[in-house]
Each structure stands twice: as C-alpha cells, then as structure tokens.
gemmi code that builds the backbone of each chain (N, CA, C; Angstrom):
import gemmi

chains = {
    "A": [
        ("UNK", (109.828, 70.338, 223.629), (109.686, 70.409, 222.182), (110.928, 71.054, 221.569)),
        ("UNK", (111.350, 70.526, 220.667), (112.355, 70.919, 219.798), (112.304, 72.229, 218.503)),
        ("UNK", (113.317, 72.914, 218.858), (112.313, 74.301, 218.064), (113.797, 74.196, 216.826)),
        ("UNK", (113.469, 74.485, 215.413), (114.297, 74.055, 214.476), (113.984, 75.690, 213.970)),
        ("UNK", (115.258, 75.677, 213.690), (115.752, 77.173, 212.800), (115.490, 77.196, 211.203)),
        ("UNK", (114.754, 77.006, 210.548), (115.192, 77.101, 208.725), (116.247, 78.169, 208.410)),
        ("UNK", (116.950, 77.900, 207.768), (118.026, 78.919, 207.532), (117.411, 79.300, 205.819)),
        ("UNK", (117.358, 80.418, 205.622), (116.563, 80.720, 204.125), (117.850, 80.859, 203.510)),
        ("UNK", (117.534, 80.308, 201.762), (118.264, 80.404, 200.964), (118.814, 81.369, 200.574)),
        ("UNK", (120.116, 81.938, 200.085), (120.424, 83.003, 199.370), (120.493, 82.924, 198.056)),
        ("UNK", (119.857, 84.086, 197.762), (119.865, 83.965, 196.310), (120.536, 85.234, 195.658)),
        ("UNK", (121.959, 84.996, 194.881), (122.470, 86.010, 194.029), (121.315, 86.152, 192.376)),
        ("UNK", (120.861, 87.856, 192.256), (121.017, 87.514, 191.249), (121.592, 88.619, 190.132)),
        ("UNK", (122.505, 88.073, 189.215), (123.271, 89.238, 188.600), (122.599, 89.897, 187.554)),
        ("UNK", (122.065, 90.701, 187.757), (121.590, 91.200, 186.328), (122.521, 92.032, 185.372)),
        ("UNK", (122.719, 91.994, 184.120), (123.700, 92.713, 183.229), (122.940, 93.554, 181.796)),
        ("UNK", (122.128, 92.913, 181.212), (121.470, 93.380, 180.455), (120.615, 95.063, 180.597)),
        ("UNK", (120.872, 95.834, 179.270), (120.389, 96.579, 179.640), (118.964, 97.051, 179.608)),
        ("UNK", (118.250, 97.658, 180.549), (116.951, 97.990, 180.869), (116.235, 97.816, 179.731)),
        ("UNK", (116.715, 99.046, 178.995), (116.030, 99.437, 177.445), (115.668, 98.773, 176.371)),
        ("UNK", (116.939, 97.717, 177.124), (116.328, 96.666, 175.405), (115.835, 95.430, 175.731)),
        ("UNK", (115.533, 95.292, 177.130), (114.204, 94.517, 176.508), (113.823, 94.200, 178.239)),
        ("UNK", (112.648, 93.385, 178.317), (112.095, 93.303, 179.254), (112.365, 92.153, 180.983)),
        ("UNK", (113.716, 91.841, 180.545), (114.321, 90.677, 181.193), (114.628, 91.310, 182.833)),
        ("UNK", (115.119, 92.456, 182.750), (115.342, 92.570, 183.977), (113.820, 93.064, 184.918)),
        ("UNK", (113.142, 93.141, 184.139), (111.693, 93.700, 185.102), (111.222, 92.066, 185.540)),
        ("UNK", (111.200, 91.300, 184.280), (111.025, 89.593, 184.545), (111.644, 88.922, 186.246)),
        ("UNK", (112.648, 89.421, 185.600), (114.121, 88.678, 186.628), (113.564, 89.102, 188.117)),
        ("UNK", (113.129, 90.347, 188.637), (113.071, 91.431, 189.222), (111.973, 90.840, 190.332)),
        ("UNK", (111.014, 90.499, 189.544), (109.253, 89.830, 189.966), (110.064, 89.102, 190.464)),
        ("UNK", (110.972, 88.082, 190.019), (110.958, 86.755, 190.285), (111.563, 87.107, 191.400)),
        ("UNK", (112.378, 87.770, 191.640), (113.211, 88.151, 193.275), (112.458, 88.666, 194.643)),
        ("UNK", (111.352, 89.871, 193.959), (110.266, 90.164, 194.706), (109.079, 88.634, 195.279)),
        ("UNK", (108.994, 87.710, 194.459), (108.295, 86.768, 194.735), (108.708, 85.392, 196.086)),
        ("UNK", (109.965, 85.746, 195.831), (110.898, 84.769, 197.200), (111.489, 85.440, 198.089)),
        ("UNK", (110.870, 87.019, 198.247), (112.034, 87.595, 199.251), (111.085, 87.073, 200.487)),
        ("UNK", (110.297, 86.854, 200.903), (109.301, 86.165, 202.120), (110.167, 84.829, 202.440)),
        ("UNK", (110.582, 84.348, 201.730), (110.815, 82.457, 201.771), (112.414, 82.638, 201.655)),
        ("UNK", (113.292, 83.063, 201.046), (114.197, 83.176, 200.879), (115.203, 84.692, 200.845)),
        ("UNK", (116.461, 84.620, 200.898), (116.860, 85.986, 200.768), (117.781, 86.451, 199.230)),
        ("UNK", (116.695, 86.905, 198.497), (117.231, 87.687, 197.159), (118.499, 88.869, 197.341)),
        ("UNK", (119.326, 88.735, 196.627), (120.384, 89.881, 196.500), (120.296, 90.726, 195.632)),
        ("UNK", (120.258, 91.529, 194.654), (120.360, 92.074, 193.295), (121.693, 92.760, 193.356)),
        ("UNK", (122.306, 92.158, 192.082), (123.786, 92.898, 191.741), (123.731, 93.199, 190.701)),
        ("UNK", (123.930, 94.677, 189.925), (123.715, 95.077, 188.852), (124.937, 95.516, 188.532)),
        ("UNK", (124.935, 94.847, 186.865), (126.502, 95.092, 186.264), (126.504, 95.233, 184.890)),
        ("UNK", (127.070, 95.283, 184.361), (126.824, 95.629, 182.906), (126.186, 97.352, 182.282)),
        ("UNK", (125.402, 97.021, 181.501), (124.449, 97.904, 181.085), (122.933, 97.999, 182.289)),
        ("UNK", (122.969, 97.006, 183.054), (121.910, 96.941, 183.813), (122.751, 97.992, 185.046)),
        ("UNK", (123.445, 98.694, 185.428), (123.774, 99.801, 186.215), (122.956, 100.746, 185.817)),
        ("UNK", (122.264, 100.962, 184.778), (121.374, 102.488, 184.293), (119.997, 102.344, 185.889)),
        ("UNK", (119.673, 101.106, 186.214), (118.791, 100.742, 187.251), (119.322, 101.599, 188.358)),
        ("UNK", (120.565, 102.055, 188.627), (120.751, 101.775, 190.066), (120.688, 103.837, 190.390)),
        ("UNK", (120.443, 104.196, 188.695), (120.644, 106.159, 188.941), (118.785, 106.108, 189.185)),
        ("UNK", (118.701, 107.702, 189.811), (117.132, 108.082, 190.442), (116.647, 108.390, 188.803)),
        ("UNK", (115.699, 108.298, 188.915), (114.793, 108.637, 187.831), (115.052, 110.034, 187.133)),
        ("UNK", (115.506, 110.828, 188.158), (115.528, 112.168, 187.245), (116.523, 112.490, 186.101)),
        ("UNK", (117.062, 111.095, 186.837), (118.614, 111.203, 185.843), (118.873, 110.564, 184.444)),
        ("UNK", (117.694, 109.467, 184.180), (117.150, 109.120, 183.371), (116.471, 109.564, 182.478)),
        ("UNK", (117.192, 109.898, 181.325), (116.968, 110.385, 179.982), (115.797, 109.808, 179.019)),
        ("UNK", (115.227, 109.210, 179.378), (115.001, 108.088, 178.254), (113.069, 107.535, 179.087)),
        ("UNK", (112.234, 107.008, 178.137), (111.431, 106.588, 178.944), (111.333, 105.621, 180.316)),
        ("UNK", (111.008, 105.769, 181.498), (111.669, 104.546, 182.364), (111.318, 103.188, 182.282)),
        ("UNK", (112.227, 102.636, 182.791), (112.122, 101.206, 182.020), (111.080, 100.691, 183.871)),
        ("UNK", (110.214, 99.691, 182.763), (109.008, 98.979, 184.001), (109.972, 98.117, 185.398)),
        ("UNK", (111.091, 98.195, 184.919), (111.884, 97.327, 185.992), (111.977, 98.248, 186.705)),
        ("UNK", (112.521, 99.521, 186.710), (112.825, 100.522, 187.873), (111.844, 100.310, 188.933)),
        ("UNK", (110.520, 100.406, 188.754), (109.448, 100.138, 189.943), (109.863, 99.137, 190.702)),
        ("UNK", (110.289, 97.779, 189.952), (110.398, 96.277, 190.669), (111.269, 96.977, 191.869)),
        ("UNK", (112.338, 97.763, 191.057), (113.721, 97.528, 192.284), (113.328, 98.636, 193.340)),
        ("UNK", (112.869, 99.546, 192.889), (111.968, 99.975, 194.104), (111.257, 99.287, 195.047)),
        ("UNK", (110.366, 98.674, 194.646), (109.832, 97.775, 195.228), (110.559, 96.775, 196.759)),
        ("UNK", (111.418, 96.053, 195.613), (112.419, 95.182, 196.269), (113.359, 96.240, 197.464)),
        ("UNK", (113.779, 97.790, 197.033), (114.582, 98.639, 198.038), (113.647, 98.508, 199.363)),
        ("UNK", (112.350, 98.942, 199.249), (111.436, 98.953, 200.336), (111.312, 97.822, 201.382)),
        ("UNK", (111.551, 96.309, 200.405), (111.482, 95.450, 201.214), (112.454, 94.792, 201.868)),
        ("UNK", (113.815, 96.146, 201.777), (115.143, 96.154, 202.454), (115.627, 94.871, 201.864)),
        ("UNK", (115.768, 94.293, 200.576), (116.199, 93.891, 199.902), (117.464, 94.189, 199.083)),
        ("UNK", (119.026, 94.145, 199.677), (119.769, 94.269, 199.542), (120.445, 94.699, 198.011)),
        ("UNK", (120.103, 95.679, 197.464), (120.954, 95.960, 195.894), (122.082, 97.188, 195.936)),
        ("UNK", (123.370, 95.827, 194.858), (124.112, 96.527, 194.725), (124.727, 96.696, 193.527)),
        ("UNK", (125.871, 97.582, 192.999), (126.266, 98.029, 191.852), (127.634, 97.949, 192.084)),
        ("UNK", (127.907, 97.307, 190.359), (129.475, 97.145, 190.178), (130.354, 97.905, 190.190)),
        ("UNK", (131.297, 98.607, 190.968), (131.949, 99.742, 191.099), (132.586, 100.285, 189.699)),
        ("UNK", (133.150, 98.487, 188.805), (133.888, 99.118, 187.342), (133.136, 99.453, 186.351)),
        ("UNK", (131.745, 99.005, 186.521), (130.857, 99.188, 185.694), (130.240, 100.307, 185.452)),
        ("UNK", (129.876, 100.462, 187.005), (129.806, 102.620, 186.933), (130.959, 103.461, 186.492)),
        ("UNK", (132.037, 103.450, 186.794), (133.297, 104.198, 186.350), (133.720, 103.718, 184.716)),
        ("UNK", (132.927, 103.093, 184.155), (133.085, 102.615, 182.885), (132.158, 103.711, 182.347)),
        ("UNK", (131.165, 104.040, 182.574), (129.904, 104.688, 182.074), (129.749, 105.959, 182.827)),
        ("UNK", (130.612, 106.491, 183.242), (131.003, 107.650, 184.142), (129.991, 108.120, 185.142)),
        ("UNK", (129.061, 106.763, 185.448), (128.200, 107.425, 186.684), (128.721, 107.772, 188.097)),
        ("UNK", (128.964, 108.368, 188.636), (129.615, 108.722, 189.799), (128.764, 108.142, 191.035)),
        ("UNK", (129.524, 107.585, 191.592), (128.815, 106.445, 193.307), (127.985, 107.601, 193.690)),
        ("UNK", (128.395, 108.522, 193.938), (127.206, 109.588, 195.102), (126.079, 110.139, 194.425)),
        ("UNK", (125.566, 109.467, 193.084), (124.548, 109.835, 192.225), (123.711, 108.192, 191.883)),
        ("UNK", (123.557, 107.890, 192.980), (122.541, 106.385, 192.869), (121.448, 106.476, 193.202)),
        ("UNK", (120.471, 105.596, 193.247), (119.109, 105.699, 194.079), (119.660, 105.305, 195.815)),
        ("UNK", (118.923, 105.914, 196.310), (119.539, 105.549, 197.940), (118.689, 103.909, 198.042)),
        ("UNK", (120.160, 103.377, 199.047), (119.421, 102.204, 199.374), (120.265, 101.438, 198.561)),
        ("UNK", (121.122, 102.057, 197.183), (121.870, 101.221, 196.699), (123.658, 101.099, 196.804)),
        ("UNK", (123.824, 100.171, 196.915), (125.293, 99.856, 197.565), (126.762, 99.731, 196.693)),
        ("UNK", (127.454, 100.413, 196.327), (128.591, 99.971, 195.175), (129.445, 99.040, 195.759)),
        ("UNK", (129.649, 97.933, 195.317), (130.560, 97.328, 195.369), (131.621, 96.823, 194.101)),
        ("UNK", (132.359, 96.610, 195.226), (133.699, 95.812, 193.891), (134.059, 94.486, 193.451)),
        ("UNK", (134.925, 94.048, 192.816), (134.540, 93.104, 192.070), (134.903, 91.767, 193.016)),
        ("UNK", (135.785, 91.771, 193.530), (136.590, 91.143, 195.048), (134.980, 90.776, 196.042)),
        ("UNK", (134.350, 91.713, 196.141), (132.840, 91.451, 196.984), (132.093, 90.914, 196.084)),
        ("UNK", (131.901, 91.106, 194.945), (130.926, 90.328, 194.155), (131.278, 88.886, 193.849)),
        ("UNK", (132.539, 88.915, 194.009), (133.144, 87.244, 194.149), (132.539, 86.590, 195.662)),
        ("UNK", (132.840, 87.164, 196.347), (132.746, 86.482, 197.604), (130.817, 86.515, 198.008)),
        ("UNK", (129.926, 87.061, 197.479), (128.451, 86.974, 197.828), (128.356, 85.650, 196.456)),
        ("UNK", (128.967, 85.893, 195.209), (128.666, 84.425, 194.484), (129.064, 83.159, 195.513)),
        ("UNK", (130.295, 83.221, 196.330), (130.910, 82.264, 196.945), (130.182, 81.608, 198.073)),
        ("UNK", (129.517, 82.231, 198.721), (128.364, 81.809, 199.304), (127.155, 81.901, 200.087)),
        ("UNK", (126.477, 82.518, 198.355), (125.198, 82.015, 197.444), (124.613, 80.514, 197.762)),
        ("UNK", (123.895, 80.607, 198.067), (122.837, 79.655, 197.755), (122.658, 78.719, 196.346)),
        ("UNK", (122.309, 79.839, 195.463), (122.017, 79.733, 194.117), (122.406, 81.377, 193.336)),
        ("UNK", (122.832, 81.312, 192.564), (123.668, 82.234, 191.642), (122.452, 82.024, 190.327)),
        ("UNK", (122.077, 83.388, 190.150), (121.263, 83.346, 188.861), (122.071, 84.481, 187.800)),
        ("UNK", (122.590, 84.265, 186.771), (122.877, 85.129, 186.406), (122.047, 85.791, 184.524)),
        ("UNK", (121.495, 86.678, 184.587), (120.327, 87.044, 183.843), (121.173, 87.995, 183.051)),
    ],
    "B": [
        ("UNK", (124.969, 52.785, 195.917), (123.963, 53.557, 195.433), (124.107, 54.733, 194.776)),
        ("UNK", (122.947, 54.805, 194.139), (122.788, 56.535, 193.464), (122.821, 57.561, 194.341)),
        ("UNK", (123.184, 58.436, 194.550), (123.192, 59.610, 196.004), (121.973, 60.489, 195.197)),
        ("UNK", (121.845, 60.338, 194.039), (121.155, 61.468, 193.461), (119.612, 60.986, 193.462)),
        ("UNK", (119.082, 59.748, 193.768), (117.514, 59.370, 193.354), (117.057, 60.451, 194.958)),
        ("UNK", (115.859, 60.370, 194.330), (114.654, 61.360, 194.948), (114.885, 62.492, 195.506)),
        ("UNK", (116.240, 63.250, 194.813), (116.517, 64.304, 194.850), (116.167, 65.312, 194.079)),
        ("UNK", (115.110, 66.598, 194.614), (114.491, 67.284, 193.128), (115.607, 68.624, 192.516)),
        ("UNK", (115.410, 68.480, 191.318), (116.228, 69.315, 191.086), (115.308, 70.505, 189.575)),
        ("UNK", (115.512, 71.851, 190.460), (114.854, 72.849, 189.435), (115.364, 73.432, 188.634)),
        ("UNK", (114.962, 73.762, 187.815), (115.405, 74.033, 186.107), (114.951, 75.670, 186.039)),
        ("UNK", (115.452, 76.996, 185.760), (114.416, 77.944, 185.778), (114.945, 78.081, 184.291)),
        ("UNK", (114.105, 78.412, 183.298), (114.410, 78.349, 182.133), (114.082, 79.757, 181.700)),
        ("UNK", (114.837, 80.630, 181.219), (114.224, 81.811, 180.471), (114.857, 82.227, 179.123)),
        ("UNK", (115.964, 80.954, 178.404), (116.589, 81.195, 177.349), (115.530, 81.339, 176.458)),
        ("UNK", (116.005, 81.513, 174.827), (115.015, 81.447, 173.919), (115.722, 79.486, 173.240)),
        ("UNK", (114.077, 79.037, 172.491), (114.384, 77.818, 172.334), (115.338, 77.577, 171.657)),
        ("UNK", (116.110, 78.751, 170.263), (117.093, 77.951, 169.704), (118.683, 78.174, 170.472)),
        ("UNK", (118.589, 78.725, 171.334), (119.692, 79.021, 172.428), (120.277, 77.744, 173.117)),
        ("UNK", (121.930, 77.675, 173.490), (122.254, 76.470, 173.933), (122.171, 76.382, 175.534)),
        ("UNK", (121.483, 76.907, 175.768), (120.866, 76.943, 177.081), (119.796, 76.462, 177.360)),
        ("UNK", (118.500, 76.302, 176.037), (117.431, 76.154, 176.553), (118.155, 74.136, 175.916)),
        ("UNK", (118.726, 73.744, 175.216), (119.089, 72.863, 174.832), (119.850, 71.808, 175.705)),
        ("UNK", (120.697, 72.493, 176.533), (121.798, 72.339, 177.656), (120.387, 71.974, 179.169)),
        ("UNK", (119.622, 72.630, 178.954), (118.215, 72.297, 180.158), (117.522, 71.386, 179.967)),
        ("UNK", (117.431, 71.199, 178.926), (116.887, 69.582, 178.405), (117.265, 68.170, 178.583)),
        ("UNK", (118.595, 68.036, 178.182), (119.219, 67.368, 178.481), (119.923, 67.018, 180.003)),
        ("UNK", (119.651, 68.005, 180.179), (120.214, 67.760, 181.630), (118.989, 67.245, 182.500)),
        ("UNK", (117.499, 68.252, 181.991), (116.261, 67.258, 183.065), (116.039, 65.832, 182.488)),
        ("UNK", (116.730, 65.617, 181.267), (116.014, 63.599, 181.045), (117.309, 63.194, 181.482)),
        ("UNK", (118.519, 63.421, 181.670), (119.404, 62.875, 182.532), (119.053, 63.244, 184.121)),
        ("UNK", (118.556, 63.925, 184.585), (117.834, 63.957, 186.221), (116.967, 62.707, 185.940)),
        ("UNK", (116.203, 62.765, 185.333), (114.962, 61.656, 185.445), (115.650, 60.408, 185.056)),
        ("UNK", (116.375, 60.230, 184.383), (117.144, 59.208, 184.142), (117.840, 58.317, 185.674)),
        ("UNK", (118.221, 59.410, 186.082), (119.075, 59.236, 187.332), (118.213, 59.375, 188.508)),
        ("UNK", (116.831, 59.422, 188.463), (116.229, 59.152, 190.008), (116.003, 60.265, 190.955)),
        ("UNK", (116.186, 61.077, 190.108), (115.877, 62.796, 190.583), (114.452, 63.092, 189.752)),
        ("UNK", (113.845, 64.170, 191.307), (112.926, 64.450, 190.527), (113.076, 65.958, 189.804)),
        ("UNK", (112.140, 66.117, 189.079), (112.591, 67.804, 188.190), (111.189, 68.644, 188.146)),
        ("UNK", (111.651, 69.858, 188.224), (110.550, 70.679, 188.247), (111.179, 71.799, 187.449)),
        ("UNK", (110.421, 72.439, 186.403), (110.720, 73.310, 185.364), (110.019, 74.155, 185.569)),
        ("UNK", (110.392, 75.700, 185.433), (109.692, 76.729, 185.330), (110.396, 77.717, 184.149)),
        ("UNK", (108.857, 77.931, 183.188), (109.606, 78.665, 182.314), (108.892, 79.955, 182.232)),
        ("UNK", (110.362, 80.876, 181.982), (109.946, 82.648, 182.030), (110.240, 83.355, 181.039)),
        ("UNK", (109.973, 84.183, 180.990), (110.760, 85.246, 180.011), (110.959, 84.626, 178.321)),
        ("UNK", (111.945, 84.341, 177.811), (112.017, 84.174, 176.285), (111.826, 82.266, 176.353)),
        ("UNK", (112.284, 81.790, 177.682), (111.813, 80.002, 177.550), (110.459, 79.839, 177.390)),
        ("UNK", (109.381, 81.150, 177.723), (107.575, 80.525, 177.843), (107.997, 80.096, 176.007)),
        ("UNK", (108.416, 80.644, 174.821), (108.122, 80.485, 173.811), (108.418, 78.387, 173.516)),
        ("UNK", (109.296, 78.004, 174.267), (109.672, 76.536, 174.686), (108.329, 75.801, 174.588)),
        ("UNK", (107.333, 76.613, 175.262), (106.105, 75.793, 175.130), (105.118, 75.945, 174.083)),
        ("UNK", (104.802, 76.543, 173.274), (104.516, 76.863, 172.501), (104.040, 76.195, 171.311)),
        ("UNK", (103.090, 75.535, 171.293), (102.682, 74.459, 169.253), (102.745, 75.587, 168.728)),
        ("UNK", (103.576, 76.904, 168.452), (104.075, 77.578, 167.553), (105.568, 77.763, 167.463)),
        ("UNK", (106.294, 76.998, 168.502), (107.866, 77.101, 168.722), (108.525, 77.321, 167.512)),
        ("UNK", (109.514, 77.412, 167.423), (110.412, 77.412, 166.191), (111.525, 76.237, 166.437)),
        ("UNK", (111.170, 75.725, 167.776), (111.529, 74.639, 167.677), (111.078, 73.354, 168.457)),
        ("UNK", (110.489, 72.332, 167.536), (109.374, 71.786, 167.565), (109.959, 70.696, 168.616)),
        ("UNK", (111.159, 70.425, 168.222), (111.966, 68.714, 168.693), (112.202, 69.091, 170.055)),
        ("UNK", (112.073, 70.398, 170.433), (112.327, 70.796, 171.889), (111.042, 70.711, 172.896)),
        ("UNK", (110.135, 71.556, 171.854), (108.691, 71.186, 172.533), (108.301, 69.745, 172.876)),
        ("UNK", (108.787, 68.744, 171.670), (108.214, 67.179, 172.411), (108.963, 66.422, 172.980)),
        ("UNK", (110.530, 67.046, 173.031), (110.999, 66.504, 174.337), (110.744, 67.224, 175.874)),
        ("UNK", (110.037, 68.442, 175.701), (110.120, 68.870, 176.945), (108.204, 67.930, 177.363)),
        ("UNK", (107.198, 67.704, 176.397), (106.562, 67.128, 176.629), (106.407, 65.381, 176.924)),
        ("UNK", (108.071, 64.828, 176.474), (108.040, 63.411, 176.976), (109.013, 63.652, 178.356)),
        ("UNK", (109.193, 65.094, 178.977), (109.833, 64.811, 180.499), (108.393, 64.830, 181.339)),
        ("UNK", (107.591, 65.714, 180.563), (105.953, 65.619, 181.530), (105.764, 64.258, 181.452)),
        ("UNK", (105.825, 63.641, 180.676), (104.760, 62.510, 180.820), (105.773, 61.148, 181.117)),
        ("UNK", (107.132, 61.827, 181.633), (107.918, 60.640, 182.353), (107.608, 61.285, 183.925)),
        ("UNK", (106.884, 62.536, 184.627), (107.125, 62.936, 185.772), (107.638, 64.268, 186.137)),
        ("UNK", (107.662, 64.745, 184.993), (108.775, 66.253, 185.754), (107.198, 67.429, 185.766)),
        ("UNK", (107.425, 67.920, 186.365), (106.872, 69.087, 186.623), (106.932, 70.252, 185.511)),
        ("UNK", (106.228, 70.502, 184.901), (106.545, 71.922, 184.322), (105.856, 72.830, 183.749)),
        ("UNK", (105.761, 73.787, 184.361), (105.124, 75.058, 184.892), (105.312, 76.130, 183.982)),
        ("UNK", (104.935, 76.970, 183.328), (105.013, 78.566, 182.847), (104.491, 79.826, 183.553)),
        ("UNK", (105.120, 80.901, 184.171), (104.068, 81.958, 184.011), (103.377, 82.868, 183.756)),
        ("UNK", (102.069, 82.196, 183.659), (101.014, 82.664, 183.103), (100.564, 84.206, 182.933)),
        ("UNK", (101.422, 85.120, 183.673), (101.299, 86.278, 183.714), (102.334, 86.883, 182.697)),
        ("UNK", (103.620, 86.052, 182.218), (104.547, 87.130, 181.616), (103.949, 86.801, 179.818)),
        ("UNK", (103.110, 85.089, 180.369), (102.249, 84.857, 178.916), (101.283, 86.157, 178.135)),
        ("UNK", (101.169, 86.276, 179.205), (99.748, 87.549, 178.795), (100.199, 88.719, 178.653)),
        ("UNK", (101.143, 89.274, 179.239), (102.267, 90.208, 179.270), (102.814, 90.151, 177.750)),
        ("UNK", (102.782, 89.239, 176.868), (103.156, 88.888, 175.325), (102.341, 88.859, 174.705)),
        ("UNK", (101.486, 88.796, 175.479), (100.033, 89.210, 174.406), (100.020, 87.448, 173.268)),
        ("UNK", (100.229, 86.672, 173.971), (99.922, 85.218, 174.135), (99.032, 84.307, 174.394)),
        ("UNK", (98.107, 83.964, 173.677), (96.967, 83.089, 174.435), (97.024, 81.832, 175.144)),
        ("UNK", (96.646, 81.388, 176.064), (97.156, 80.225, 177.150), (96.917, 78.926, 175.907)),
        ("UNK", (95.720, 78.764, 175.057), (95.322, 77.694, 174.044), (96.602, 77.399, 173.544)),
        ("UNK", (97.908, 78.183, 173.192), (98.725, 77.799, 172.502), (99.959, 77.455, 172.936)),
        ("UNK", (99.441, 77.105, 174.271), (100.287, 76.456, 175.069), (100.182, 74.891, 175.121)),
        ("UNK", (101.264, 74.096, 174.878), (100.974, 72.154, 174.350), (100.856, 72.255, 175.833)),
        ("UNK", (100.629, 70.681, 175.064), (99.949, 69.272, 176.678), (100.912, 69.545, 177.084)),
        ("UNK", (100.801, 68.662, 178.453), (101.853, 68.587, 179.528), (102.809, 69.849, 180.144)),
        ("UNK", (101.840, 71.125, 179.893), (103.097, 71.927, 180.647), (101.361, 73.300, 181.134)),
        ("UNK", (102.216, 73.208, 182.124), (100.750, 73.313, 183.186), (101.195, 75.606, 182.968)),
        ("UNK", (99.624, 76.125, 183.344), (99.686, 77.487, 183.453), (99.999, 77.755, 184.769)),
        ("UNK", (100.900, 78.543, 185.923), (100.989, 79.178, 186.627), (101.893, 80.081, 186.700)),
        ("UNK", (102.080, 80.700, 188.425), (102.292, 81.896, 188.533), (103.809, 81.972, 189.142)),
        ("UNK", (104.520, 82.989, 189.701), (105.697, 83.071, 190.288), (105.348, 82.318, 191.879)),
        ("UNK", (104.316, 82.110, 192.047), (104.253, 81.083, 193.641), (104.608, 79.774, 192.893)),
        ("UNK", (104.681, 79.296, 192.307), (105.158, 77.991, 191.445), (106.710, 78.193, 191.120)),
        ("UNK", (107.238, 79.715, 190.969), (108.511, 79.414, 190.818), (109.431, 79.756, 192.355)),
        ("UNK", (108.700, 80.454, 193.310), (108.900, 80.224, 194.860), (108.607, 78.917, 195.659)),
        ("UNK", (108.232, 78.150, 194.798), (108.157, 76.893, 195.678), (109.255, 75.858, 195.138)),
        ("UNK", (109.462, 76.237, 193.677), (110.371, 75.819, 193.173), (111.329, 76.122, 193.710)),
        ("UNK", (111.890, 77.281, 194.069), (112.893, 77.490, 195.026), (113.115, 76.920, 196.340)),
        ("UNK", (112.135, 77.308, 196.906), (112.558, 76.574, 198.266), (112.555, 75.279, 198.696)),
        ("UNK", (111.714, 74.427, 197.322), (111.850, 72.634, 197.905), (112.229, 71.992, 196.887)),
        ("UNK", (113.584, 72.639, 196.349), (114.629, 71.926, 195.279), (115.692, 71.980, 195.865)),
        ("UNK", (116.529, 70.708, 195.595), (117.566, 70.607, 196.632), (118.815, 71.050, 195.781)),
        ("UNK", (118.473, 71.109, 194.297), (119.533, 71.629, 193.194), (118.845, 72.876, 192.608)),
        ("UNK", (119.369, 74.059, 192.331), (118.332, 74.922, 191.309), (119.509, 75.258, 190.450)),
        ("UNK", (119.058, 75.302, 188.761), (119.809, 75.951, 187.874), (119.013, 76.713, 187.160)),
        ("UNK", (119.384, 78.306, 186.684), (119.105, 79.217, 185.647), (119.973, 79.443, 184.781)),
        ("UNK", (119.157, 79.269, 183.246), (119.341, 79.406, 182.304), (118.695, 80.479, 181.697)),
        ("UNK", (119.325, 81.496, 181.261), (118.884, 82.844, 180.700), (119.692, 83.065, 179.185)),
        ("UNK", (120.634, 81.869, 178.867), (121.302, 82.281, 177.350), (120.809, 81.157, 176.960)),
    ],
}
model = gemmi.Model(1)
for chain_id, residues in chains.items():
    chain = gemmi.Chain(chain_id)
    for i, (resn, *xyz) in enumerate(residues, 1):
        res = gemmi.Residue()
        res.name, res.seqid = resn, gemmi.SeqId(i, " ")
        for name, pos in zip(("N", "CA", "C"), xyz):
            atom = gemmi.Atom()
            atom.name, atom.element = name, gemmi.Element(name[0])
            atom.pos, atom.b_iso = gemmi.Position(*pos), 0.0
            res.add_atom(atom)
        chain.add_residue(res)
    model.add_chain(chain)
structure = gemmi.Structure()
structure.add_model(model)
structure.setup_entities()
C-alpha cells in the first residue's frame, strides 16, 4: 500500500490594524485558530497591530478580545511574530513581548510571504 | 484548452460593500464562473454586511445573488452575524448561514484562495 504525505498549507497572515479600533483582528485571529488542525497559520503583526504582541500588564487601555485569540493560537505553538521597525517605531523594546513571540525583520517577513501558501493580509 | 475549468477558487471576503475590494471580488467570482472554475465565498467581518436586504449596496447584493444561482457557493459566519447583533432573517436568498468550518474547508479544498479585507 502506498502511504501519501499531505503537505498542509501555509498560511501568512499579516495583521496591521490596530486592536482598539475595531474588531478585525480578533475576526482574523478565529479564522487562524480554525485551520491551525488542517493547515499551518503564521501571525505577523505590524503596524498598529504590534500593541498584540506586549503582556497584558503593559496594556493601558481596556484589553482588546483579540489578545485571548493570540493566546490561544501561542498555546497551540502557532508561530507569531512582530515587525522589528514597527516596534522601534512605537518604542516597544523586543525583551518586553508576550513570550512565545518572535521579532522579526523586514528581509524575513519577505521571505515567509515568498513561500506562503496563501498571504492574507488584514 | 482552458487550464482553469473545474478549478475551485475561494474568495474570503471581509471588505465593507462600498470598498474596491468587495467590488474587485465580484468581478473576479463571475469571471471564475465564466471561465469554468468553481467558487466558493466566505464572508466575514465588514463583507457579512454584502449580504444583507439592508446593504447600502444593493447592485452588489444581486450580483452576489446571481453567482449563487449560477453555482458558487456562498457562505457567511453566522457567529460574527450575531456578534453584530444581526438577525440571520436579514440575510437574502442564496447565501447560506455558517461557521468558520466552512471557511476551513474553504481553505483546504481551493486550489486558488484570495482575501479581501479593503
């Protein structure tokens, strides 16, 4: 009998928007949690969506319902990472993230779009 | 030959309807169906309003209801509906209620996937 490998899809997806204003990245978030079984979700956070990637305590503000998702998704060793210029834009410092999350640069965020599966960018 | 017939290709839609994205998704699934591909639509986030007999835009709603009733698939879910505090009744013909297992299957047995979020 012939035994066949499925190779699962990759899926980038960029989130940029920020948390606070509105409910897209908790949306986006489900939808990544829902195919990490069948496929392999990435999360790359850039923009204003970097406020995701600091611990809760550091968070000023009420927390936004997405933070749980990406929790969620950290647990299910679901790969998230953060734009290195995007934090140094907004003066969050790399050694003040949620653990589990990865900074990368912009050179790596080219090359996981490059080959992606499918590139969602939210 | 066509390389493209009975090839499915998924649509994830989460623009809002007067956005050239949710416009740019349209056109592109009656050119799939045109061309012998099949299509499967899933709409999230600011596209559920796409379905809507309250849209703000109406010419979008009955073309996305003459891709149902040429064959395409298309799905909402029903959870981010209710999440809006949305009643399912005001959702038109041809565009079916489900869940994110509808947009995971969409994923994995589309041989094209595009998202639209502007």
């Amino acid at each position: 009998m012939t035994k066949t490998c499925e190779i699962k899809k990759t899926i980038v997806f960029i989130l940029s928007e920020s948390p606070f204003a509105s409910d897209r990245n908790y949306h986006v978030l489900r939808m990544a949690l829902a195919i990490a079984l069948d496929a392999q979700p990435r999360i790359i956070l850039t923009g204003e969506a970097v406020q995701l990637s600091r611990p809760e305590r550091r968070i000023h503000a009420p927390l936004p319902d997405a933070i749980g998702q990406l929790r969620l998704l950290r647990e299910m060793e679901v790969p998230v990472y953060v734009l290195e210029e995007d934090l140094q834009e907004r003066s969050i410092p790399p050694d003040d993230l949620c653990a589990g999350v990865h900074v990368i640069s912009r050179q790596r965020l080219a090359e996981f779009v490059g080959t992606a599966t499918l590139v969602a960018h939210t | 030959m066509n390389e493209a017939v009975g090839r499915k290709i998924g649509l994830v839609l989460g623009a809002n309807p007067s956005s050239g994205g949710a416009l740019m998704a349209v056109r592109l699934a009656e050119s799939a169906l045109a061309n012998g591909c099949r299509v499967s639509i899933f709409l999230v986030d600011d596209g559920l309003y796409m379905a809507l007999e309250s849209s703000s835009n109406k010419s979008l709603l009955k073309r996305f209801q003459a891709l149902s009733g040429r064959g395409a698939e298309i799905t909402l879910c029903s959870v981010m509906l209710r999440g809006r505090g949305i009643e399912a009744s005001s959702v038109g013909s041809g565009i079916e209620l489900g869940s994110l297992l509808h947009f995971a299957e969409l994923i994995t047995t589309s041989d094209k996937v595009l998202f639209f979020f502007r």
